[in-house]
C-alpha positions in Angstrom: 3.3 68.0 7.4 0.7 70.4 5.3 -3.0 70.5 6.7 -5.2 72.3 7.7 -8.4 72.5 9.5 -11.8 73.3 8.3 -15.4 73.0 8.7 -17.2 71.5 6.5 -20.7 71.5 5.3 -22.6 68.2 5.0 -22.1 66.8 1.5 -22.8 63.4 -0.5 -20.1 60.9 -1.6 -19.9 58.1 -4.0 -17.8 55.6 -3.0 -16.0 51.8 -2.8 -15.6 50.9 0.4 -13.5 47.9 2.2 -13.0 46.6 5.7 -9.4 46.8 6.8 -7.7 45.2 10.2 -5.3 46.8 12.3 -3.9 43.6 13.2 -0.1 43.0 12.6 -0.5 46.7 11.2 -1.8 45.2 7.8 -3.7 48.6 7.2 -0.5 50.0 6.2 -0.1 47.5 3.0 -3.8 47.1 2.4 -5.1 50.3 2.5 -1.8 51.6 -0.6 -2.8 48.6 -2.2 -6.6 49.6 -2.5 -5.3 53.1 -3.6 -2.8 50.7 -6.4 -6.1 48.4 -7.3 -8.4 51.9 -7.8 -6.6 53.1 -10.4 -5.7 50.2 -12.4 -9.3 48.7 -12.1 -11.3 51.7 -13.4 -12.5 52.9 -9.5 -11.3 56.2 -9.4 -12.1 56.9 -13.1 -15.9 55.9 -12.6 -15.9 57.8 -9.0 -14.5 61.4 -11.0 -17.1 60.9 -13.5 -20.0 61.2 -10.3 -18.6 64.3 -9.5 -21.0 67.3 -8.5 -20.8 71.2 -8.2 -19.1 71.9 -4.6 -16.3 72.6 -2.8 -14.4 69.4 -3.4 -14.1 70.5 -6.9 -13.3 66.8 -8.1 -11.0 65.8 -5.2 -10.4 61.9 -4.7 -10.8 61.3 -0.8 -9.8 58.4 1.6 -12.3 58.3 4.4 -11.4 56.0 7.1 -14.6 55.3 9.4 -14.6 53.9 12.9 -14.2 55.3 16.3 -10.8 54.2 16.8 -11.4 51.7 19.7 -12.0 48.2 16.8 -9.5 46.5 15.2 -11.1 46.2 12.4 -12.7 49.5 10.5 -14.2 50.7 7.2 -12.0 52.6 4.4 -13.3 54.2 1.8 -12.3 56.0 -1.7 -14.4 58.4 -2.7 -15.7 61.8 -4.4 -18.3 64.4 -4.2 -21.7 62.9 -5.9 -23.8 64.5 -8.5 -26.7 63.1 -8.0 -27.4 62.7 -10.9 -26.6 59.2 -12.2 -27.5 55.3 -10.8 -24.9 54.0 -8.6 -22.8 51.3 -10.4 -22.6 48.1 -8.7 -19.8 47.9 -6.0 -20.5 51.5 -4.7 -22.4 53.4 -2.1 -23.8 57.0 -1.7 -23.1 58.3 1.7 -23.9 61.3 2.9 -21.1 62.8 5.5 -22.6 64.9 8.4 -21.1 68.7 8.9 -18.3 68.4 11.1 -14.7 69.6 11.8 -12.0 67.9 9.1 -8.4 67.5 9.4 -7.1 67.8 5.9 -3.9 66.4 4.5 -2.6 67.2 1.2 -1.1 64.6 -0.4 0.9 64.1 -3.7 2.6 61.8 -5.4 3.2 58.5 -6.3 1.4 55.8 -3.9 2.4 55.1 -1.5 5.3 57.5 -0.6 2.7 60.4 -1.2 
């Protein structure tokens, strides 16, 4: 598996977020097919075109909030914000504290990447 860790300073996002359920494991059909519906329905497009000056350098990110002890939990796909533009309706602006990441490279095809 190829990661790596890092810390990271705080930064903004822009982002769509959903709530997903662990039950019956159907995180692991929903969350792919958020990933499927993003790309087809202009999400990742409009959340490139946000993109600011920083480290992320345009990278799309999954963010999966939560603590790990609910069944249910928030999941996000996002990128670094400019700043710059109004947030267009069905996103948020979050801003991510500094903290320790685990980060996974992943490529290809959705979702066997």
């Amino acid at each position: 598996m190829d990661y790596r860790i890092e810390e990271k300073k705080r930064f903004k996002v822009i982002e769509k977020v959903k709530s997903f359920s662990t039950k019956d494991d159907s995180n692991l059909k929903e969350i792919p097919n958020f990933w499927t519906h993003s790309k087809t329905d202009g999400t990742i497009e409009t959340s490139c075109s946000y993109c600011g000056e920083s480290e992320l350098d345009g990278q799309i990110l999954g963010i999966c909030y939560g603590n790990g002890c609910s069944a249910e939990f928030p999941y996000s796909i996002a990128s670094d914000y400019n700043g710059k533009m109004p947030v267009p309706d069905g996103f948020r602006i979050n801003e991510i504290p500094a903290r320790t990441w685990a980060i996974f490279k992943c490529k290809g095809t959705m979702p066997d990447a």
